[in-house]
C-alpha positions in Angstrom: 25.2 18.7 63.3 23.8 21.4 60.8 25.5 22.9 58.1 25.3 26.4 57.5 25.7 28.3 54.1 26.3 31.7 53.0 25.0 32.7 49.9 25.1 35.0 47.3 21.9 35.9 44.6 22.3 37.9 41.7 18.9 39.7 41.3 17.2 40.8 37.8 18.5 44.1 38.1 22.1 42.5 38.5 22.6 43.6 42.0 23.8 40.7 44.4 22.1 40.0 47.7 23.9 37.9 50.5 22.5 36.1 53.1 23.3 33.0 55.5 20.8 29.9 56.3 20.9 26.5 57.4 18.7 25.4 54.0 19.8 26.6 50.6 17.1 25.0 48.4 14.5 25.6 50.8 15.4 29.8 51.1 16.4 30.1 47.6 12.7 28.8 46.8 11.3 31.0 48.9 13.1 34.3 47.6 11.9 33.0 44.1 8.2 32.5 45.0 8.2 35.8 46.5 7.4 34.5 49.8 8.5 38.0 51.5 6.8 41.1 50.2 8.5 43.0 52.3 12.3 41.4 50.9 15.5 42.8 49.1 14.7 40.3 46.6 11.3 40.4 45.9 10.8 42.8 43.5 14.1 41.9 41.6 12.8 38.7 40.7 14.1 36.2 38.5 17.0 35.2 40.8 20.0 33.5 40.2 22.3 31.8 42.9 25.9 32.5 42.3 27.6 31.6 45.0 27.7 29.6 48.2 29.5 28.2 50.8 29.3 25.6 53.2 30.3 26.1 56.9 30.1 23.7 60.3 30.3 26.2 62.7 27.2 29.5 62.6 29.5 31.5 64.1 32.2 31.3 61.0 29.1 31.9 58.6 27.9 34.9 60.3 31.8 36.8 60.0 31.6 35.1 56.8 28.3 36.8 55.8 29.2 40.0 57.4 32.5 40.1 55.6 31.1 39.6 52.2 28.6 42.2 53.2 31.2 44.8 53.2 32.9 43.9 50.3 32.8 45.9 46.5 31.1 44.5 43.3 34.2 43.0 42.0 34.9 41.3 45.0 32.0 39.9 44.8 32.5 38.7 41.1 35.9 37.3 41.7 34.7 35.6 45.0 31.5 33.8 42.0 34.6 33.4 39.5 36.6 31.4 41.7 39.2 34.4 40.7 41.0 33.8 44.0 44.1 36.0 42.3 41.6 39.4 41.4 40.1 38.1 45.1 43.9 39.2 46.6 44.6 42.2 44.4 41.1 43.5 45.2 41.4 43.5 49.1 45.0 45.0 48.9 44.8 48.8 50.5 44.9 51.3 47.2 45.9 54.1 49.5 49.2 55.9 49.4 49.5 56.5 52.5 49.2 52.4 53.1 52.3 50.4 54.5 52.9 49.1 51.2 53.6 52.6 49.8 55.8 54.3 52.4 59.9 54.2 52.3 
């Protein structure tokens, strides 16, 4: 059975890349030895990994991915943080014309 992990890097430049793989150690090493000219992180080296998570199922860790993908700055800090709380404010709709907001 393989595991599968979603990851998030925080770059020298303190942007965040995410990305999904079935070996951590072995892809984080390669994002720090430069192994892709051509990669997000390459010329934002040193790297730091953040944030990861362990799935059983690839299919979970792609949406997972995906998800993250999508997501603002601060949701990406709080998700690093462990700030499950700032997490749930963050993905609330803001918008007045949201369910929340109407009489």
């Amino acid at each position: 059975m393989y595991l599968y992990y979603v990851y998030i890097i925080k770059c020298s430049d303190d942007s965040y890349y995410t990305g999904i793989t079935n070996n951590i150690e072995k892809r984080f090493k390669e994002y720090e030895y430069g192994y892709k000219r051509d990669s997000y992180t390459y010329k934002r080296r040193p790297l730091v990994l953040e944030f990861y998570q362990e799935f059983n199922d690839v299919l979970q860790a792609i949406y997972f991915e995906k998800k993250i993908k999508g997501w603002t700055r601060a949701k990406k800090q709080a998700l690093i943080n462990g700030n499950f709380d700032m997490l749930q404010i963050l993905s609330e709709c803001q918008n007045a014309t949201h369910c929340k907001y109407k009489d």
